[in-house]
N, C-alpha and C positions, 0 to 999 in steps of 0.2 A: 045737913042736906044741901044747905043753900052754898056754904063751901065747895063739895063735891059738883054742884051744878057751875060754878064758878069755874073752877078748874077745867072740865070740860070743855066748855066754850071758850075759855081761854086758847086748850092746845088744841080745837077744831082751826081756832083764826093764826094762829101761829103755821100750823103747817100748810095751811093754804099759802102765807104768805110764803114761807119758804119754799114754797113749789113753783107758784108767780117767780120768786127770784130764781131760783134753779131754768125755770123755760125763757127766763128772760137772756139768762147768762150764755145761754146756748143759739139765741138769736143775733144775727148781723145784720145792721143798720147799712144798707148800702150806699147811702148818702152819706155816711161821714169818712169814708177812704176815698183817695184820689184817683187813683190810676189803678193799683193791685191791692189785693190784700188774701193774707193768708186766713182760712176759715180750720184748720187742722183740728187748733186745740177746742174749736166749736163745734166737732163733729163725733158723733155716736157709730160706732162700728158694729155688723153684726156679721161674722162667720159663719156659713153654713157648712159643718163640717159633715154631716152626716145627709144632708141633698134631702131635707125634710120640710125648709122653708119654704112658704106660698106666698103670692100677697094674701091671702085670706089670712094667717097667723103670723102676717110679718109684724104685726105692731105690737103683739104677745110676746113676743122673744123677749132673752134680757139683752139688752143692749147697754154696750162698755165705753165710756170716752176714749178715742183714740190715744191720750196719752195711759191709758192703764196696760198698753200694750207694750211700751215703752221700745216703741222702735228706732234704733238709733238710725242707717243706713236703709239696708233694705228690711223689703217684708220678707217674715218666715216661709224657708221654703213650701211649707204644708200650707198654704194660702194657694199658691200660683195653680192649683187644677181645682179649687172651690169656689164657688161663689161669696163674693165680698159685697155687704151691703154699709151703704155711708147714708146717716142721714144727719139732713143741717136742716135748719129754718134762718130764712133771709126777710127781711122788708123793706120797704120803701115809706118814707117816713116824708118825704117832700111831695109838693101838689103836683109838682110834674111827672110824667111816665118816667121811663126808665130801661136798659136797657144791660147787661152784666154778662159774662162768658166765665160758664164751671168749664175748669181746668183738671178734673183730679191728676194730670201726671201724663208722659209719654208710654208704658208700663202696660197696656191696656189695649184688647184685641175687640171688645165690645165696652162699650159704655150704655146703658138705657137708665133714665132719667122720669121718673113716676112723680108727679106731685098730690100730697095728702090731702083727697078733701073733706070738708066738716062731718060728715058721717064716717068716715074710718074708709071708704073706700079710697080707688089712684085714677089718675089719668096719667098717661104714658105720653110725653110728651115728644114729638117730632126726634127723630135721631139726626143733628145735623153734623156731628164730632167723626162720622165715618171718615171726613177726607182729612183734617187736622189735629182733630183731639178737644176741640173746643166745643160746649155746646150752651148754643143761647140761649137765657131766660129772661122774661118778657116781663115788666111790673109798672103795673098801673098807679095813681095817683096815692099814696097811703094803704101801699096793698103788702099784704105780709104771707107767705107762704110757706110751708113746710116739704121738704122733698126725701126722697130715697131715692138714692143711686144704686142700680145694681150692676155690679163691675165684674168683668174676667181677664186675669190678667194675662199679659203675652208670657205664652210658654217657654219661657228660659229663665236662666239661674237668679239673676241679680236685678228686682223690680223695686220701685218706689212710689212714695205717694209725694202726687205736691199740691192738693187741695188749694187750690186757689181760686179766688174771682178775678176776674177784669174788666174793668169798664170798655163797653165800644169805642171809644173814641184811642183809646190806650190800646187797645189791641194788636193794630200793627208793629208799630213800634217793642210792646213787648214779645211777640212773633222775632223781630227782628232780633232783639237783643238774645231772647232764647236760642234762635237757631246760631248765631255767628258767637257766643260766647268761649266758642273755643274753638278762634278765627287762624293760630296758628295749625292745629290740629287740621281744620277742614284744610288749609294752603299743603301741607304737607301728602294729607288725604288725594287731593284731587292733580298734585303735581306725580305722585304716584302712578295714580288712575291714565296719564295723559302719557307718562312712560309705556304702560302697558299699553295702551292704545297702539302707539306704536310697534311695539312686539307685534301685536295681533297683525297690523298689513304687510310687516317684515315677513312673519311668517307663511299669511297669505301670498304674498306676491312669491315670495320662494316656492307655494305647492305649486303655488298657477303655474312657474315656468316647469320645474321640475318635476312634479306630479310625486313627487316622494311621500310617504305617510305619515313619516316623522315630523316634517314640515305640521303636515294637518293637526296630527294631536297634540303637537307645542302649543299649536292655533285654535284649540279648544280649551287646553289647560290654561291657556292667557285668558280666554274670553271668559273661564270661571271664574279665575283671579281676580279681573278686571270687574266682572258685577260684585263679587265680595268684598273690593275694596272699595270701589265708585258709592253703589249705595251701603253701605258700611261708613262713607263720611256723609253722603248725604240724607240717611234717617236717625245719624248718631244721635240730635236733637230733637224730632219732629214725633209726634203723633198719628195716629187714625190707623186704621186698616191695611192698608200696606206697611208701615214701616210695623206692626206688628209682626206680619205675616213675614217679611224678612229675616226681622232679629231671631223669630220663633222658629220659623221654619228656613227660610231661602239662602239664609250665608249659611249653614250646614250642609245643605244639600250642595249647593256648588263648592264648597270645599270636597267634599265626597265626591263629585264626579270628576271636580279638575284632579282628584288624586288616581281616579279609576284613567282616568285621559293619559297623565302623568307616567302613568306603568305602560299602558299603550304605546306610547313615544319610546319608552326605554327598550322597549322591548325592538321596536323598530332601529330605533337610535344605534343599540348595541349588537342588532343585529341575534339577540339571544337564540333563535332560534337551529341557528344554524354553530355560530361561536360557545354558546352557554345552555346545554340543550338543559340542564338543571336548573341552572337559574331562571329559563325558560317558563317551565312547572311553576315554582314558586310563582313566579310573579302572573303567570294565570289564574292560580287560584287565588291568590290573592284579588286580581280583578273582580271574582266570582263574589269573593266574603263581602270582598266592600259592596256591590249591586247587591246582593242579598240585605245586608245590613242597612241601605240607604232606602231600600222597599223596607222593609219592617219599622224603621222610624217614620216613614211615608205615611203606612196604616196608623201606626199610635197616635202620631198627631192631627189628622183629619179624624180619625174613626171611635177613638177614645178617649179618655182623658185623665189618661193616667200619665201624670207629669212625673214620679217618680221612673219608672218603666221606660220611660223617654229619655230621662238623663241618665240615666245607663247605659243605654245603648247609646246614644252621643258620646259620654265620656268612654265607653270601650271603643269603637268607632276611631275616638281623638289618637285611643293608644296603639289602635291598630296602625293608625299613619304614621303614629311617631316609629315603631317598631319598623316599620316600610324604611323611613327617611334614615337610620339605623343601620339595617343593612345595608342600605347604599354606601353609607362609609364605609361599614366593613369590608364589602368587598372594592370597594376604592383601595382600601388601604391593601387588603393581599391579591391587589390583580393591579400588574404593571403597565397599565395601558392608559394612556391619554384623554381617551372618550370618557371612561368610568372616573376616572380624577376629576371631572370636569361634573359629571353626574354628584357624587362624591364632597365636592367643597361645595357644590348649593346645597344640599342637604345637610351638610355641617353650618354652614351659617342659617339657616334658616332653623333650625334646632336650638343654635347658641342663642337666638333673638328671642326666640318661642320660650326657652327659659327666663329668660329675662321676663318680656311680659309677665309671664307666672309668675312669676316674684313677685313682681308688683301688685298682680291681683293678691296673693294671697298673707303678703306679709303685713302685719299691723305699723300703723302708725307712719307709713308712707306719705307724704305729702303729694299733693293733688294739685293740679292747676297749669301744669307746664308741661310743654312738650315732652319733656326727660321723663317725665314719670306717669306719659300715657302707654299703659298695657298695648291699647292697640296698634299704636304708630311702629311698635318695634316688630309685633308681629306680622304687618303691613307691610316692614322694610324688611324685614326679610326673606318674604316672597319677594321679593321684588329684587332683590340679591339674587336670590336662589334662580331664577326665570333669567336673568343676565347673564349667566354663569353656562342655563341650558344653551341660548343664544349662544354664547360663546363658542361651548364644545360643538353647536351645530354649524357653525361658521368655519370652524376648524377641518369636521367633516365633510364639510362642504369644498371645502380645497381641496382638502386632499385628493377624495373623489375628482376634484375638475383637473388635477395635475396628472390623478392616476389612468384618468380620461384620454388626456392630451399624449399621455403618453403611450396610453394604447394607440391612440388615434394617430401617431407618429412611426408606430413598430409595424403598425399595417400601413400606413403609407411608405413605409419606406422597405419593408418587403413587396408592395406591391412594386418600387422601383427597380428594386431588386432582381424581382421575377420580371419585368419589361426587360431590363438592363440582359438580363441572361437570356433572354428571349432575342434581343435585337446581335447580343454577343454569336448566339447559335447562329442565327443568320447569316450575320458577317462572315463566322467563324466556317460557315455553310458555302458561303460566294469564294473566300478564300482557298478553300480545299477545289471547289469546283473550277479556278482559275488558275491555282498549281497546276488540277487535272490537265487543263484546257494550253498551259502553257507544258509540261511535259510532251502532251502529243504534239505541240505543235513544234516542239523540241525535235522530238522522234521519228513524227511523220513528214512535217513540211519541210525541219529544216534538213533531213537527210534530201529528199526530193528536191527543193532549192542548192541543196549545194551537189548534187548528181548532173543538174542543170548547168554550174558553174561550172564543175569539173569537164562536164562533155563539151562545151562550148571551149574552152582552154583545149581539148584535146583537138578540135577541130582546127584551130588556129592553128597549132604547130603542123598540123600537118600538111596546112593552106602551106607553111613556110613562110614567104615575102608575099606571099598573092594575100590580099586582103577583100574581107567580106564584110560590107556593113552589117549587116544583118545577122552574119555573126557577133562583132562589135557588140550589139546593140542588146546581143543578148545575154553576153556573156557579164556588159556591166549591168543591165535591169537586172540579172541573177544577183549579184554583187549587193545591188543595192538593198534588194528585195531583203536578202538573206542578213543585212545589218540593221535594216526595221523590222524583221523578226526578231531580232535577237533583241533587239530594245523592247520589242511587247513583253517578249517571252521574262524579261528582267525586270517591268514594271509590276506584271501581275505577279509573281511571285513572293510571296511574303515572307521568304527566306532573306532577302533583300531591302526589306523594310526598316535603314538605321541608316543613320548622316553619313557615316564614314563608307557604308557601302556605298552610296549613292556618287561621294568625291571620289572615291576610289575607280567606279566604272566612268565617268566623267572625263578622269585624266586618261584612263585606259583610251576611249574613245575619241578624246584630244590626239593624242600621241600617233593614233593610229591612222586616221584624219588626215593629219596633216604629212605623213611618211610621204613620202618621195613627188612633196610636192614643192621644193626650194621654200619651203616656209619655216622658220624654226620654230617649231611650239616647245613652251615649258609650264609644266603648272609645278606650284607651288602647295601644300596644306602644310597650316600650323600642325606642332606637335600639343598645342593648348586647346585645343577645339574639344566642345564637348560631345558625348555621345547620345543621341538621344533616336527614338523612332520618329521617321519619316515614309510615311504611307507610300502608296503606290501610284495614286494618283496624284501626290504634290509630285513624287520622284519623274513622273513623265513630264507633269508640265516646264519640271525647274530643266530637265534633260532636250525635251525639246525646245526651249528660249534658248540653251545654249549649243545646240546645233544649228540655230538658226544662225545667232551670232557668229557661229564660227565660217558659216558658210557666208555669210556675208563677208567677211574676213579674207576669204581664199578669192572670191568673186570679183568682191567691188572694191578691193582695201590699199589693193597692188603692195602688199606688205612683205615681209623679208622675216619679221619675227612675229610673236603672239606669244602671251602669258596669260594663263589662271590662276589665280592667289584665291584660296579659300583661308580669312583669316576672321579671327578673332577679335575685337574690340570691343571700350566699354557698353555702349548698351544694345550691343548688336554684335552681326555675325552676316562677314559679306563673302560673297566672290565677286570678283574683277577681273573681266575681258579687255587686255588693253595691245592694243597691237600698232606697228611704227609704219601706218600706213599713210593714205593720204586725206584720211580723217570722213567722218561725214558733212555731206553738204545739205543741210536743211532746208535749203531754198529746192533742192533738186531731189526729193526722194521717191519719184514714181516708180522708178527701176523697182523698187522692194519696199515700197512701201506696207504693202499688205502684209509683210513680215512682221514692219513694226507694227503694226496694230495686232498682231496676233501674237506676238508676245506679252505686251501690253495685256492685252484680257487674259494669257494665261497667267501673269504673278498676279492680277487681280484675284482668280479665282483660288490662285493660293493665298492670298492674304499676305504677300511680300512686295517688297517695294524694290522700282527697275527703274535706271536713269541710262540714257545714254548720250554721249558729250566729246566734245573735242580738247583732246588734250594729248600734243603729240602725237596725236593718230585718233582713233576710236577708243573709247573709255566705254565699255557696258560694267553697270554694276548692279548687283543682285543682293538685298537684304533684309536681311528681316529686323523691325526695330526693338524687338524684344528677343531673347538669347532663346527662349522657350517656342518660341514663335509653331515652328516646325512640329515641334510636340504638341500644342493645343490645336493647331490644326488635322496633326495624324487622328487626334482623340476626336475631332468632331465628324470626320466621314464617316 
């Protein structure tokens, strides 16, 4: 009996101690780590898989040491929509307070934090982990406490735990080092981010001026881009509430709308509706699946929490874009147009990247730590590939259009010259006809009537015999005269006459005639090298009258015996020359006719020919023009 009572009290004091050691082994001394320290393998886990824990039977449950779970990387997917409960005991073993930051992990959309007290009841203590992830706990002189965390983790694929403490004074610092440990990643990240930035006002300022659509939805599908990549480097590290709320929910969803914007653009871009009325369809309802699709993970993850049901429809969602980015090659490849190549090689690269990343997520034994073998950097550069590529084809388009512009905008202005030019030609062509008219009758009517007038006057005379009447005289030469300035009208306006060699040709005719039986020899002379061009009707009078006047000055004032016109040829002109063997001009003395020379003068001016007159052996008049075309650009400007 006494044996039997021995034994007893023996394994009564045996298992108490070993329970003393057991609660002891599961306690951290926070005064004897420095800066961090890991509490993992001190922590008791309890899953709620069936949503039946309360605090009232949390302390009844069996509760497992985290390593029985033996989690290498991440926790099991079947965790991420239950509640997970951690519980540690921490104390303070020195006279001084104290001050420590639980850490469990970035991984984590809520944190609440209960500490155990001596009756089995909790106090909930302050949620201060909302904005970082960090949440303080407070210890007095020699104070020891026991807690339970109850954790939900952010909804997405690949969560972890990193149970840690930190000292206050370590905190920043370990903030610091946590966030920039993967300082080539964020430099890569946010050099990215600063590229599309720029996209975004590229495309802006192009709708501004343009007002084009396509513009706009490039400039939303950047701005999706741009928040999935930006904070995609900037909560790659970070804790609390938002950067939950992103990885869970918000770089999904703007993937999804920049892909719904994306089709928007193309649809513009390509023009589909009018070029591709099929392709058109598809890529409508395609629009449709995805907005429906991006509302239905909207509801699951606010309203439910079935994290199964959500990464299905995420992953079909992924396949649907990749299947999108897919046919864009294909029809790149069997449609020959430029635009669609352009559509076509960003969704190929951004594909071939997209594989890659996968790779690296899925295959074993990958090494970690380097830019080369971050999943996200590649799928990061390849949007960012693919969006330079839309740039491009939209820049291309964009010329095109301002050429295809310019050159509308050239086929109307120069039809509209067109219609003026034939507009001012009718006119012309209008005055001309009506100055033929004007010069026929005056052919028909006046000059029959002026030379009726010569004739009778002539008949009057012979029959005076010797007796002579002035006044016959007087009429019979005004008739004369009359009837040779008719015939010069009647040969300007007519546009029958409108060409150089008409023009020399009436010239000498009127030289010749001119000077008949008046003891003066006249000769003119034309090259046979002289070219042929139009000479209007208004240079023909002005150049005809300088040279009536010259000649009459000739007969008048010259006391000359001979007179030549030379219409010739040379290098960069084309002269005629009045030179006659008289007794030359006297410059000091030319009132007699002065008013002549001035009114020759202003008419080669108003033709735009140049007139000299000089002594040399008599009187030298010379007429020229200093370009061979002279005559011709001035016919074509009246």
């Amino acid at each position: 009996m006494r044996k039997l009572l021995c034994i007893l009290i023996f394994s009564f004091f045996y298992a108490c101690a070993t329970g003393q050691s057991i609660a002891d082994s599961l306690t951290t001394d926070v005064t004897l780590f420095k800066d961090v320290y890991s509490i993992a393998d001190k922590c008791e886990v309890l899953v709620d898989s069936i949503g039946t824990v309360t605090l009232d039977n949390i302390l009844q449950q069996q509760w497992k040491n985290l390593s029985w779970y033996k989690i290498k990387n991440y926790i099991p997917s079947a965790w991420i929509d239950k509640t997970v409960y951690i519980k540690f005991t921490l104390q303070n073993s020195s006279s001084t307070q104290d001050t420590i930051y639980f850490y469990p992990g970035n991984s984590f959309r809520s944190i609440s934090l209960y500490k155990i007290l001596p009756a089995g009841s909790f106090l909930k203590l302050a949620d201060e982990s909302k904005e970082d992830g960090f949440q303080p706990i407070y210890f007095s002189a020699y104070d020891k406490k026991s807690f339970i965390t109850e954790l939900h983790f952010t909804k997405r694929k690949f969560n972890a735990f990193a149970l840690e403490i930190i000292k206050k004074k370590y905190l920043p610092r370990y903030q610091k080092i946590l966030y920039t440990s993967n300082y080539n990643d964020l430099v890569i990240g946010y050099l990215l981010s600063g590229l599309l930035l720029m996209m975004i006002f590229f495309n802006g300022a192009n709708f501004n001026l343009s007002r084009k659509k396509e513009f706009l939805y490039n400039c939303l599908y950047v701005i999706c881009m741009f928040i999935l990549i930006y904070f995609n480097t900037y909560t790659g590290k970070r804790s609390g509430i938002f950067s939950s709320f992103f990885m869970g929910y918000l770089a999904f969803a703007m993937l999804v709308a920049g892909t719904i914007f994306y089709i928007a653009f193309t649809r513009k871009f390509l023009n589909t509706a009018t070029n591709y009325p099929g392709l058109h369809k598809i890529f409508y309802y395609e629009e449709r699946l995805l907005l429906m699709l991006l509302t239905a993970f909207s509801y699951i993850y606010f309203f439910t929490n079935n994290f199964w049901l959500q990464n299905i429809l995420e992953n079909s969602t992924k396949i649907i874009c990749l299947a999108i980015g897919i046919l864009y090659i294909i029809i790149g490849i069997k449609q020959k147009n430029r635009l669609i190549n352009y559509l076509a090689m960003g969704n190929a690269i951004l594909i071939f990247f997209s594989i890659i990343s996968f790779l690296l997520i899925v295959l074993p034994g990958r090494k970690t730590g380097g830019i080369f073998t971050n999943a996200l950097i590649y799928f990061e550069l390849g949007i960012v590939c693919e969006l330079i590529f839309f740039l491009l084809g939209l820049t291309y388009k964009n010329r095109v259009e301002l050429i295809d512009t310019i050159k509308e905008q050239e086929a109307m202005k120069l039809a509209a010259e067109k219609q003026i030019f034939e507009s001012k030609l009718a006119v012309l062509n209008a005055q001309q006809e009506e100055r033929n008219r004007i010069s026929a009758d005056m052919h028909d009517d006046l000059g029959a009537g002026v030379t009726a007038i010569r004739l009778f006057s002539e008949l009057a005379k012979s029959r005076l015999g010797k007796e002579t009447v002035p006044e016959i005289e007087k009429i019979s030469s005004s008739a004369n005269e009359l009837l040779n300035n008719m015939n010069a009208i009647i040969w300007t306006m007519n546009s029958s006459n409108d060409s150089f060699g008409n023009m020399a040709a009436y010239i000498r005719s009127y030289a010749i005639e001119y000077f008949e039986n008046t003891g003066i020899r006249c000769t003119v002379k034309i090259s046979a090298d002289l070219p042929e061009f139009v000479v209007n009707g208004e240079i023909r009078r002005h150049i005809f009258l300088v040279v009536k006047e010259a000649l009459n000055n000739v007969l008048k004032h010259a006391k000359a015996t001979e007179v030549s016109l030379v219409f010739k040829k040379e290098t960069d002109r084309i002269s005629l020359y009045i030179q006659d063997n008289g007794v030359g001009i006297d410059f000091d003395n030319i009132r007699s006719f002065g008013n002549g020379l001035k009114n020759m003068k202003q008419r080669m001016i108003k033709s735009g020919l140049e007139f000299s007159i000089e002594n040399k052996n008599g009187t030298l008049v010379t007429l020229y023009s200093t370009v061979a075309s002279q005559f011709f650009i001035n016919s074509s400007r009246q």
